[in-house]
VMD Tcl script that draws the C-alpha trace (Angstrom):
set ca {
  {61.34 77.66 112.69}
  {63.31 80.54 112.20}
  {62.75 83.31 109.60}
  {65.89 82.77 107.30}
  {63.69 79.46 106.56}
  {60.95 81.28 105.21}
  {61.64 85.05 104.28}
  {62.23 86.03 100.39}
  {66.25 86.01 99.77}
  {66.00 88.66 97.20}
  {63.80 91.43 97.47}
  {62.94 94.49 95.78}
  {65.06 97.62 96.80}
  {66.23 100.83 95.87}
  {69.27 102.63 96.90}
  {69.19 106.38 98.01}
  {69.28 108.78 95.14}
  {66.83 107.40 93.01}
  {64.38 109.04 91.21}
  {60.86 108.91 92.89}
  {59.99 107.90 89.15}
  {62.13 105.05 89.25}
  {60.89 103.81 92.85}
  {57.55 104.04 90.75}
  {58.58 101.55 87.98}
  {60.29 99.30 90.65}
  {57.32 99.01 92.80}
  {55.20 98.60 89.35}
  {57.21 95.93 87.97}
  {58.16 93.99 91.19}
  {54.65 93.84 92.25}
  {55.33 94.84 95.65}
  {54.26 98.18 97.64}
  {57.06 98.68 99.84}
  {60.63 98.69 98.49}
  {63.63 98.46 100.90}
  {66.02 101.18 100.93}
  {69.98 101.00 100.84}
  {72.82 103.13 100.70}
  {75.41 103.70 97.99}
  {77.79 100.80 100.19}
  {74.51 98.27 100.38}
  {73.37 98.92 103.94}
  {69.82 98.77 104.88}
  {68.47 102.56 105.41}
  {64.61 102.51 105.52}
  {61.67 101.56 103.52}
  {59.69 103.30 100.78}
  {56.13 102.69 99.92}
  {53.47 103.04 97.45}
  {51.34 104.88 99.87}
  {54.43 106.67 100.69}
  {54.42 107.58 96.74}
  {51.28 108.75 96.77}
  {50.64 110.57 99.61}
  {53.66 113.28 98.29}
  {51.72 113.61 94.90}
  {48.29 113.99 96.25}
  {47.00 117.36 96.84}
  {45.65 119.40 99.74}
  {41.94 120.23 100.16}
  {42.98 123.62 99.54}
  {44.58 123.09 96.05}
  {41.64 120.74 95.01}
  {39.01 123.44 96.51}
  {40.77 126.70 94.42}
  {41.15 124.81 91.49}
  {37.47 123.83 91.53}
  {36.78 121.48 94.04}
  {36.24 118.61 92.02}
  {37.44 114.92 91.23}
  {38.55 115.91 87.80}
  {40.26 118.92 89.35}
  {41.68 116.63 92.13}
  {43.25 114.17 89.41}
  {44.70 116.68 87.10}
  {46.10 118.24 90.22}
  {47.92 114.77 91.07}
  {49.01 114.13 87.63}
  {50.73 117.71 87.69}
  {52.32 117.13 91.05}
  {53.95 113.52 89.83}
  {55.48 115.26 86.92}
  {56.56 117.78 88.88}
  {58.11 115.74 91.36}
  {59.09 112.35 88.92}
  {62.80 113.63 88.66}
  {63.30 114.38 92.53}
  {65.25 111.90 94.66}
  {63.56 109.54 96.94}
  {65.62 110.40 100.03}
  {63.24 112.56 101.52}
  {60.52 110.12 101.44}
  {62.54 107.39 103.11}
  {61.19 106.33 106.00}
  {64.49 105.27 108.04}
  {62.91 104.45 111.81}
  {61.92 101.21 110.09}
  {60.74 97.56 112.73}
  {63.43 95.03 111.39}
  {63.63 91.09 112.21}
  {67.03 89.03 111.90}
  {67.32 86.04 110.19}
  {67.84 83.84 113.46}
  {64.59 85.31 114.90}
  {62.19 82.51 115.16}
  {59.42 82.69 113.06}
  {56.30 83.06 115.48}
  {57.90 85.95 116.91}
  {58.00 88.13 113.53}
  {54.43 86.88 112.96}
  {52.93 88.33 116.24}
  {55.61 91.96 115.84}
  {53.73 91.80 112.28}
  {50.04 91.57 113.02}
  {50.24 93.38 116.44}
  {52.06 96.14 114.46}
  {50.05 95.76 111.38}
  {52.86 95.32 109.32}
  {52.40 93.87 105.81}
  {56.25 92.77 105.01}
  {59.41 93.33 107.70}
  {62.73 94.22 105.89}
  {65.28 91.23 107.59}
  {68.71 92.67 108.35}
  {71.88 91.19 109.73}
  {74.34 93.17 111.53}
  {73.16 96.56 108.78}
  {73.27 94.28 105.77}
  {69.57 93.43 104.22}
  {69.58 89.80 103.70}
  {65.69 89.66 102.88}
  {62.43 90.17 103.32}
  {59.38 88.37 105.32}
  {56.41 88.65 104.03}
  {52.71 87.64 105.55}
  {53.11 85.46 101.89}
  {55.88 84.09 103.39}
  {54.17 83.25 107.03}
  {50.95 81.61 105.02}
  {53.55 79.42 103.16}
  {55.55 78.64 106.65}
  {52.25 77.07 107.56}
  {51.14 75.60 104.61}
  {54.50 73.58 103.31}
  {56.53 73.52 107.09}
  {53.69 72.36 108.85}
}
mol new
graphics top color blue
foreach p $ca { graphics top sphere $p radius 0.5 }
foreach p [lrange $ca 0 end-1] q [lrange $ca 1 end] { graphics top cylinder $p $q radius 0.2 }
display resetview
């Protein structure tokens, strides 16, 4: 079984320039927490995740500790930073050295690069183009309805 038999055709994505803001409402709305990333022509760049989201509004031990030191302080102190950073562009937060599978790659293959590698969904690209994504959804339903 290959993965073009299984993988979502029509993921979530993003192109470069975006607003982290609107990364926020994509990954919100699409129920997903990693969006792939393309360029202004459609070719596949990176990815860009919730935690990846996150992590740049969260703040040091250091802010948390002189504004207070605690949870309250920590939370206004990551509400502050994603206004402050809502309007900036994504591209920074790209993560571009990205594992991708192609659509002729069998199936059981993808499966063990995904578990050895702990990765939750694998962004499938032919020849630079994103043609979709494969999921460990999309492995559970490989066994369940190809099997």
């Amino acid at each position: 079984m290959l993965v073009s038999d299984v993988m979502t055709a029509f993921p979530a994505y993003i192109r470069l320039g975006a607003t982290i803001r609107r990364a926020a409402e994509v990954i919100s709305v699409s129920e997903v927490g990693q969006l792939v990333v393309l360029d202004h022509d459609g070719r596949f760049v990176g990815s860009l995740s919730e935690e990846d989201l996150v992590r740049a509004m969260l703040p040091g031990f250091d802010d948390v500790s002189a504004a207070g030191g605690t949870l309250a302080d920590a939370f206004r102190i990551f509400l502050e930073r994603g206004r402050a950073l809502a309007d900036r562009v994504i591209d920074p937060l790209v993560v571009r050295d990205v594992v991708t599978v192609r659509s002729t790659d069998e199936l059981a293959r993808a499966a063990i690069v995904m578990i050895d590698r702990g990765i939750r969904r694998l962004p499938v690209v032919d020849d630079g183009t994103l043609v979709g994504t494969l999921s460990r959804a999309d492995l559970c339903r490989a066994v369940i309805y190809h099997s």
